[in-house]
C-alpha positions as CSV (number, residue, x, y, z in Angstrom):
1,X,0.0,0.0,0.0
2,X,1.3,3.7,-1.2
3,X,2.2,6.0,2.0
4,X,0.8,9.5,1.7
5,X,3.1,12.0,0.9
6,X,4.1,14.0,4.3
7,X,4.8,18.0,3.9
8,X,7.8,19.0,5.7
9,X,6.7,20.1,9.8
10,X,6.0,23.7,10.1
11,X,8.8,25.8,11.6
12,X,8.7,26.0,15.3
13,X,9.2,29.2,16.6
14,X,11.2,30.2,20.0
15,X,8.3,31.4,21.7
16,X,6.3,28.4,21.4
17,X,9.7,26.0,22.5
18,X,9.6,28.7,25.3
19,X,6.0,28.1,26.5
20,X,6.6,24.4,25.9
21,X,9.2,24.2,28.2
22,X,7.4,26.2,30.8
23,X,4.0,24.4,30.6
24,X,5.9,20.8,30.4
25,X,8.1,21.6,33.7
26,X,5.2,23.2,35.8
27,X,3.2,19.6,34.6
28,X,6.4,18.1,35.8
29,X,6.1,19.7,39.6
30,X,2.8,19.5,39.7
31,X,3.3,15.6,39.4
32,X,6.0,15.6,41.8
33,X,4.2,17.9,44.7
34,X,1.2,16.9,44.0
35,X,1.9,13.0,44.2
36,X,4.1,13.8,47.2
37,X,1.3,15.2,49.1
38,X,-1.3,12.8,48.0
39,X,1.1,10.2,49.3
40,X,1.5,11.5,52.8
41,X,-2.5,11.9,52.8
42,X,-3.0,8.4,51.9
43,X,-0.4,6.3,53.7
44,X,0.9,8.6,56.1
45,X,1.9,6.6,58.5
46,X,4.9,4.2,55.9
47,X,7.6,6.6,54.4
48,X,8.5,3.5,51.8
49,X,5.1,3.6,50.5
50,X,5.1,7.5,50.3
51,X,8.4,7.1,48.0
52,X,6.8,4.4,45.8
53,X,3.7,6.7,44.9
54,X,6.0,9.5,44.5
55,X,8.3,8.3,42.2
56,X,5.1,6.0,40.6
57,X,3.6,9.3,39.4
58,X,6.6,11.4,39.1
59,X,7.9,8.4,36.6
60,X,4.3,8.2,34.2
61,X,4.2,11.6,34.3
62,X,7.8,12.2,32.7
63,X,6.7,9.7,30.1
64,X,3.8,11.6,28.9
65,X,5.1,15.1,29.3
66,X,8.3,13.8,26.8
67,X,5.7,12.1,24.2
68,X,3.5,15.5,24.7
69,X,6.2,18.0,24.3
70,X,9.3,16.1,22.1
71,X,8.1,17.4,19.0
72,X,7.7,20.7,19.9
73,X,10.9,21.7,22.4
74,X,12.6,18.4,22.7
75,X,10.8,18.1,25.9
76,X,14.0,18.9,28.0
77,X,12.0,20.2,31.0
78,X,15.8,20.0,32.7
79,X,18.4,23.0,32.8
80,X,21.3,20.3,32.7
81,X,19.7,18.6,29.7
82,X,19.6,22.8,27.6
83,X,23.4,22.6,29.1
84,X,24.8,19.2,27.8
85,X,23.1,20.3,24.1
86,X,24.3,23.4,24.1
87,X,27.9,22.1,24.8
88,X,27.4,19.8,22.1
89,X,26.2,22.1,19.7
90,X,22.6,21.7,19.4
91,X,21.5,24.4,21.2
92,X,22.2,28.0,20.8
93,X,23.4,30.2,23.6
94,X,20.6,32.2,23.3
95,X,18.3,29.4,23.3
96,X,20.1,27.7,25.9
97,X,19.7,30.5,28.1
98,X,16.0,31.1,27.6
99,X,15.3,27.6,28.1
100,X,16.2,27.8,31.5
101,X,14.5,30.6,32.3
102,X,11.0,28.9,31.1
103,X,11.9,25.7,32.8
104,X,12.8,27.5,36.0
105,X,10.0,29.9,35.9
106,X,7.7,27.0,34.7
107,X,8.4,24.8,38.0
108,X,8.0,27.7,40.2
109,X,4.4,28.0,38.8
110,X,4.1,24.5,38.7
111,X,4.9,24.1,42.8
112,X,2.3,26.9,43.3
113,X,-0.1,24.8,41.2
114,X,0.3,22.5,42.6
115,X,-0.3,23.3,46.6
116,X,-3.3,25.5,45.9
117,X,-5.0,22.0,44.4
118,X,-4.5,20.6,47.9
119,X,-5.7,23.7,49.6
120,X,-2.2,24.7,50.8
121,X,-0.4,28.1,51.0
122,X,0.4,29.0,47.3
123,X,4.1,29.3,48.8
124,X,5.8,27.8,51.8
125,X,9.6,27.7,51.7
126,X,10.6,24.1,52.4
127,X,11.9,22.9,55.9
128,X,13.2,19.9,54.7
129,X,17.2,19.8,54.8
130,X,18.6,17.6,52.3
131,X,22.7,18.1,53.4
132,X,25.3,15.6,53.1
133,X,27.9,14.4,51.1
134,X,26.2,11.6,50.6
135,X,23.1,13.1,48.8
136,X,25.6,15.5,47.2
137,X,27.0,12.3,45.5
138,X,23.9,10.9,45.0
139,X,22.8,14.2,42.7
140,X,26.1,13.8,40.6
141,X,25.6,9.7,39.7
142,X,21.4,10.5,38.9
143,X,22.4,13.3,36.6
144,X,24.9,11.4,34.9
145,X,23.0,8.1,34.1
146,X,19.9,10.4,33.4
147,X,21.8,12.2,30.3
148,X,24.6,9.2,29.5
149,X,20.1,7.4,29.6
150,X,18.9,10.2,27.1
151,X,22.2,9.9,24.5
152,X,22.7,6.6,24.7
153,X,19.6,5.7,23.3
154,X,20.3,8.9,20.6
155,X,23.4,7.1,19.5
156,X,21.5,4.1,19.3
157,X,19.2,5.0,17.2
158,X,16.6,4.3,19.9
159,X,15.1,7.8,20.2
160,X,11.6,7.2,20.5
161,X,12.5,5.1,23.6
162,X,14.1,8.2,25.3
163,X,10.4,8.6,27.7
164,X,10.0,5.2,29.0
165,X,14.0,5.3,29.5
166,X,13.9,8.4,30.7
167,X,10.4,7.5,33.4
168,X,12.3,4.4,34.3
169,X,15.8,6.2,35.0
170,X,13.6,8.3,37.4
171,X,11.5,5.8,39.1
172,X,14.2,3.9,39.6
173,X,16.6,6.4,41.3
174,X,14.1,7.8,43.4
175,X,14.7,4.2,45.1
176,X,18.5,3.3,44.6
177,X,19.6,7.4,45.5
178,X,19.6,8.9,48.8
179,X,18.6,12.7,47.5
180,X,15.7,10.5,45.6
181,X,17.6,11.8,42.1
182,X,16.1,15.5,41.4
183,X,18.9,15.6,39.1
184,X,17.3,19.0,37.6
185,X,18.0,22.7,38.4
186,X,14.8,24.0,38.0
187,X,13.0,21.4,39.6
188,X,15.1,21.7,42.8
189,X,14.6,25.4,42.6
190,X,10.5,24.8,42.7
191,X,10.9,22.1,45.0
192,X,11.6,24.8,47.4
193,X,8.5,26.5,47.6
194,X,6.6,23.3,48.8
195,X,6.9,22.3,52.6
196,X,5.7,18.9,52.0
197,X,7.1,15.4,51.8
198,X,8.7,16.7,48.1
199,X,10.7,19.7,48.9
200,X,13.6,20.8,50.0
201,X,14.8,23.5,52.3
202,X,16.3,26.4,50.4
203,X,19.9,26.5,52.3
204,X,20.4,22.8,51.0
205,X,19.1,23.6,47.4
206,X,22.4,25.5,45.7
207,X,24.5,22.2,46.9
208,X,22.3,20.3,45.0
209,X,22.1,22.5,41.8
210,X,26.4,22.7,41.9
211,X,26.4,19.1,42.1
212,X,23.7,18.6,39.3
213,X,25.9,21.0,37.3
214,X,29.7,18.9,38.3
215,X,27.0,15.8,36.9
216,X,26.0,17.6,33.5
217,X,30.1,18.1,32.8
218,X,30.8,14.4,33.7
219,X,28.3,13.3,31.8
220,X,29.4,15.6,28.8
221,X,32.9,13.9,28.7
222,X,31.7,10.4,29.4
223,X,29.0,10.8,26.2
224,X,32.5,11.7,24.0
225,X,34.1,9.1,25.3
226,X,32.1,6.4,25.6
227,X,30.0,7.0,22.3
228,X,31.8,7.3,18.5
229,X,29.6,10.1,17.1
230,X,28.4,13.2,18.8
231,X,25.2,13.4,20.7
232,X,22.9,15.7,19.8
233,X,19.5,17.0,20.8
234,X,17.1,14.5,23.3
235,X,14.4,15.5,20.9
236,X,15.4,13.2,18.7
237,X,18.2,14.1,15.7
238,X,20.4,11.2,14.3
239,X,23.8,12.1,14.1
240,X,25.7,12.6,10.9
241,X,25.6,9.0,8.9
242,X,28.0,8.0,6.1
243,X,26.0,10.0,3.9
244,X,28.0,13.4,2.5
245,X,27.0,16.1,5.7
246,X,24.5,18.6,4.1
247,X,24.9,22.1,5.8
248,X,22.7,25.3,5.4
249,X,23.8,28.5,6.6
250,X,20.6,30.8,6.9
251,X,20.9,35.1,7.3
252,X,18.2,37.7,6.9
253,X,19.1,38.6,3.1
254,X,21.4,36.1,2.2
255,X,23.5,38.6,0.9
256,X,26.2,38.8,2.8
257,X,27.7,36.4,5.8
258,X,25.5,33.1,4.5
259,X,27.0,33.6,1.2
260,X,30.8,33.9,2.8
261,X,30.0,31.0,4.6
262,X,28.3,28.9,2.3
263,X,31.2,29.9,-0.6
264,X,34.3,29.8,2.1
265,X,32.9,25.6,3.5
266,X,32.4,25.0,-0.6
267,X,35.6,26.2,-1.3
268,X,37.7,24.3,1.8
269,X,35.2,20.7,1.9
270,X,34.7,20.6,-2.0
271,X,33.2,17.0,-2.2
272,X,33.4,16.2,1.1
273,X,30.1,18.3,2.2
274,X,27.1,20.1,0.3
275,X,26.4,23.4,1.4
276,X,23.5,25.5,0.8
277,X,22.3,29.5,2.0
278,X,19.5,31.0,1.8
279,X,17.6,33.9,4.2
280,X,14.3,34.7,5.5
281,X,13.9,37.9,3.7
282,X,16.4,37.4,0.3
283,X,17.8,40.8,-1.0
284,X,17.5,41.3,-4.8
285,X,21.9,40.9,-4.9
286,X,24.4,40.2,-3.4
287,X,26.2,42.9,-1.1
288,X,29.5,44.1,-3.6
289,X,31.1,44.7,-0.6
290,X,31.0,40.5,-0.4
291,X,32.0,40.2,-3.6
292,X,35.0,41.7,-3.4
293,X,36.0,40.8,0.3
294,X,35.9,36.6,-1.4
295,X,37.2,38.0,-5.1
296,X,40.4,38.5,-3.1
297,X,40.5,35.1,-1.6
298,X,40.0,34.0,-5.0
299,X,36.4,33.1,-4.6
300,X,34.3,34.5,-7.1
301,X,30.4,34.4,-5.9
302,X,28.6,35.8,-9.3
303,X,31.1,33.5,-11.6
304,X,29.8,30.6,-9.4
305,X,26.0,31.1,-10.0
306,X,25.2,32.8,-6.5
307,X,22.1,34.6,-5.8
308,X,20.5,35.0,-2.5
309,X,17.2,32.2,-2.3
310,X,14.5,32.7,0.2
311,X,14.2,29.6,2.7
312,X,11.8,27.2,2.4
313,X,10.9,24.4,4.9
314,X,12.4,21.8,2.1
315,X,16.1,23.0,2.5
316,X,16.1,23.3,6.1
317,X,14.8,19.3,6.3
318,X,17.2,17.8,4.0
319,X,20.2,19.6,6.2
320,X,22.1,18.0,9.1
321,X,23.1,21.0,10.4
322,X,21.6,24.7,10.6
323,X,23.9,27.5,10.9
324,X,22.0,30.6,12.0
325,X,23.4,34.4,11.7
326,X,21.4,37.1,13.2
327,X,18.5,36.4,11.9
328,X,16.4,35.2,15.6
329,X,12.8,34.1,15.6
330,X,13.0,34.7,12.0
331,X,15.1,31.6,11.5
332,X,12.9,28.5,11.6
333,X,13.6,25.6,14.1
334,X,12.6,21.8,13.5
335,X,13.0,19.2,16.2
336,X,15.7,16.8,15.3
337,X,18.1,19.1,13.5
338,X,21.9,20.1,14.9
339,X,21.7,23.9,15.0
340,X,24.5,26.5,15.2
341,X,24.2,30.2,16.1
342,X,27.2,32.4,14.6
343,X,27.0,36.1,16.1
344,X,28.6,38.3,13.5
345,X,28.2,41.3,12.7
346,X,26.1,42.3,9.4
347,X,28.5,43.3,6.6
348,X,25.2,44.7,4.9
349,X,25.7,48.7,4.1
350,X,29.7,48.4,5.0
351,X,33.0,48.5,2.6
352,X,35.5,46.1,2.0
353,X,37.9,47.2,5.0
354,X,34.9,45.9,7.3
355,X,33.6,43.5,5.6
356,X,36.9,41.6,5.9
357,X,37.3,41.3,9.5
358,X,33.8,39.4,9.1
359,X,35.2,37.7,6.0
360,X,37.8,36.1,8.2
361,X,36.5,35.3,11.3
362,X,33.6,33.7,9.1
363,X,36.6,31.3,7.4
364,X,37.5,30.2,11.0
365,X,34.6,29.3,11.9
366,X,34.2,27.3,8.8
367,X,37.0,25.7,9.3
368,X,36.5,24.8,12.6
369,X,33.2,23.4,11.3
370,X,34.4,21.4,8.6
371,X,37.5,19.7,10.9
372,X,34.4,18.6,13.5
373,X,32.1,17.1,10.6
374,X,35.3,15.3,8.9
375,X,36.5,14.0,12.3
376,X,33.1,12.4,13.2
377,X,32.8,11.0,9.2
378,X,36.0,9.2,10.2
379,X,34.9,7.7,13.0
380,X,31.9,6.4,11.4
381,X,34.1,5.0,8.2
């Protein structure tokens, strides 16, 4: 029987990622409050019991909220999961950052939620100290197997198993930890708004967060060492395969820095990757200024057929990796693509003399680039 014919998936933009991530982390709390005052309501007299609910509900709930929200965000929901990404590239800085907030921001709301559906104070700073090196430990080893959980199945091509691995991960540590694995920033931060059997006292939370933090750099260097490609994003990308690496560098006009870069990776990876450029709002030519700035490397745009192309959701899906410059919300994001943000400055309306500083720092980068996607072609080979 014929498949029907999918149209690429519409552009996501960074405000809806934004409220993804807020909604899907104040779900998050609400499960692990909510369950952990439920729990002492109905067996309050067995702490064991109390756990198993907890971690019960906290553990289904992570499974939906990744299956809800995975297509939209990547369903991190976790400040150290943004951090590991953005180390490895996925991510931008920018991105990263707002992530964060909305996660952080999202739990907080989520822990408010949360008490006022069991008819308790909106906010009640935790009493509940959680301080020894023992729990300290504990943090480090739950946030490790949690992201070493969430890129293992990435590099194994198991991505659509990442929620049940990533429910069972947390069930399961809630029992064999003795900080009952938060292993997440944010939700340690909303966790102290709840006096209940789920929070935390606020003195004991920043040891927690620094040790989540010492887990998400462990975890980092274990994932390059233990894995042969690069991880990417937990939404689910597949790293580079043999196939040639197809890169698309994206701007405003595509007049000026996609064009460098598109004609200066071209020029250095001949064969060995496809480029493409385009922008979100194409200019009628390209900037002369560019022209020349690449004439003198010996790289002549117009004799090569270069125009600036408007983007369209067909280039962005056939790329492995998305290189964006300057050009913010404009700039489309789909889940499951490797995305780069280069901040340079905009060569449009300037001369040669300042367009070459941009020129070069734009080679650097590209070269950079090109050493990183030959290295992990190697590995694969």
């Amino acid at each position: 029987m014929n498949q029907p014919v999918q149209s690429p998936a519409p552009a996501i933009s960074i405000t809806r990622r934004l409220a993804a991530e807020a909604l899907g982390t104040a779900l998050l709390i609400i499960a692990v409050v909510g369950s952990g005052i439920m729990a002492t309501r109905l067996s309050p007299n067995d702490v064991g019991l109390q756990l198993f609910e907890n971690a019960a509900a906290t553990a289904g709930a992570l499974i939906g909220l990744i299956l809800m929200f995975g297509a939209v965000s990547g369903a991190h929901f976790n400040p150290v999961v943004t951090l590991v990404d953005r180390l490895f590239g996925s991510i931008s800085t920018r991105d990263a950052a707002l992530y964060t907030i909305a996660q952080t921001i999202g739990g907080c709301i989520g822990s408010v939620i949360a008490s006022l559906m069991f008819e308790l104070p909106a906010i009640q700073f935790s009493t509940n100290a959680r301080s020894s090196g023992a729990l300290w430990l504990s943090e480090v080893v739950a946030t490790i197997g949690l992201l070493l959980v969430i890129h293992g199945c990435i590099r194994g091509g198991r991505s659509e198993a990442i929620p049940f691995a990533v429910g069972a991960w947390i069930g399961g540590a809630y029992w064999f930890t003795s900080s009952t694995s938060f292993a997440n920033p944010a939700v340690t931060v909303a966790r102290m708004l709840s006096d209940t059997f789920a929070g935390i006292k606020p003195s004991s939370a920043p040891m927690f967060i620094l040790m989540q933090l010492v887990g998400a750099f462990l975890a980092f260097g274990l994932i390059r060492f233990i894995f042969v490609t690069k991880a990417a994003d937990p939404s689910g990308i597949t790293p580079l395969d043999t196939k040639v690496p197809e890169v698309l560098f994206v701007c405003i006009h595509n007049a000026g820095r996609s064009q460098m870069a598109a004609a200066l990776l071209a020029h250095h990876g001949g064969n060995r990757v496809k480029v493409r450029s385009a922008g979100t709002a194409p200019a009628d030519s390209i900037n002369p200024a560019v022209v020349a700035a690449m004439a003198e490397l010996g790289i002549d745009l117009l004799a090569a057929g270069a125009t600036p192309k408007r983007l369209d959701d067909a280039v962005v899906q056939a790329s492995d990796v998305v290189i964006t410059m300057g050009c913010g919300d404009k700039c489309p994001y789909y889940p499951g693509k490797r995305y780069l943000d280069w901040a340079l400055a905009d060569p449009a309306g300037q001369g040669v003399d300042a367009v070459r500083p941009i020129r070069d720092e734009i080679d650097q980068l590209v070269r950079g680039l090109l050493a990183e996607l030959l290295v992990d072609g190697s590995k694969r080979s």
